[in-house]
FIROVEX-10044 format. One record per residue (C-alpha): residue number from 0; x, y, z. Coordinates in steps of 0.001 Angstrom, whole numbers. Layout:
<nodes>
k_px_py_pz
NUM_X_Y_Z
...
</nodes>
This chain:
<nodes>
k_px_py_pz
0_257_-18535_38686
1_798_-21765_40414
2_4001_-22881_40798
3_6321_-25846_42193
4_9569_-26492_43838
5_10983_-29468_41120
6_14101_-30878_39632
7_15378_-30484_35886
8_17841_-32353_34823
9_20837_-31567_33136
10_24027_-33665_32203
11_25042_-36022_29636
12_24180_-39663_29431
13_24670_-41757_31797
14_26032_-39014_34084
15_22542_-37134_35259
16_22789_-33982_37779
17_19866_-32276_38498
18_18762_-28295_39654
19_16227_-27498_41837
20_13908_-25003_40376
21_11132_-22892_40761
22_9338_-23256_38023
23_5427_-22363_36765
24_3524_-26055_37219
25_2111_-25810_33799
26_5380_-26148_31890
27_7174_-28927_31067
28_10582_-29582_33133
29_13045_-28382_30482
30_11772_-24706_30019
31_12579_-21927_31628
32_12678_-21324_35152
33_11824_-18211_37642
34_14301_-18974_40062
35_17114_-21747_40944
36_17571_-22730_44417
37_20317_-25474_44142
38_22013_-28583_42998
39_21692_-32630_43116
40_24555_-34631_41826
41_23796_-38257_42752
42_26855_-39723_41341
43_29221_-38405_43223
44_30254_-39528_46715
45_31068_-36141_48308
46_29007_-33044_48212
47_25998_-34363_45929
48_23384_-31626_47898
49_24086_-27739_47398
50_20881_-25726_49001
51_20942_-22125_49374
52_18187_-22648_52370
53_17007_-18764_52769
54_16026_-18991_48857
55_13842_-22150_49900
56_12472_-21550_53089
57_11474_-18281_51165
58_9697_-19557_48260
59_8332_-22035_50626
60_6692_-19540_52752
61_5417_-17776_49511
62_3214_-20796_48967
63_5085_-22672_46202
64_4094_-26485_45948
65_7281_-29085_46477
66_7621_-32325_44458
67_8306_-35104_46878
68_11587_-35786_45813
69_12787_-32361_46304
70_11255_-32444_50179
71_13589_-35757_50166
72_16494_-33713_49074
73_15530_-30480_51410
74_15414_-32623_54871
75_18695_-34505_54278
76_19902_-31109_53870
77_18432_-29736_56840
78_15753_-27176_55571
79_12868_-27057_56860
80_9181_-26995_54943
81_7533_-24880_57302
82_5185_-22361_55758
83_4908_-20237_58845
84_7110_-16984_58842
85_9661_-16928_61620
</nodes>
């Protein structure tokens, strides 16, 4: 099973916040997830990242693939995308 690092997005109109998922690549965004690894709220000011960074650097060293705006999201937070184990 191949499967990606991604956001879904959740919210009401006009007032988007988004999870980071694990998810299987061949389903579409809104269906259900393996695992969730955190939160994106770009409208607020004040804590818009939440990243629980031992469940990503763990799926990352599993071999999961990571959409490039999660990587965005993941190095402002200060994870790394390393695949090698430490």
């Amino acid at each position: 099973m191949s499967t990606t690092m991604r956001l879904k997005r959740m919210g009401s109109k006009k007032r988007p916040y988004y999870r980071i998922v694990v998810q299987d690549s061949r389903r579409a965004s809104t269906s259900i997830t393996i695992d969730e690894v955190g939160t994106y709220h770009p409208i607020e000011k004040e804590n818009q990242i939440k990243v629980d960074a031992e469940k990503a650097k763990s799926w990352i060293q599993k071999g999961v693939t990571v959409s490039d705006t999660v990587k965005e999201i993941l190095n402002k937070s200060g994870v790394t995308l390393d695949r090698k184990a430490n």
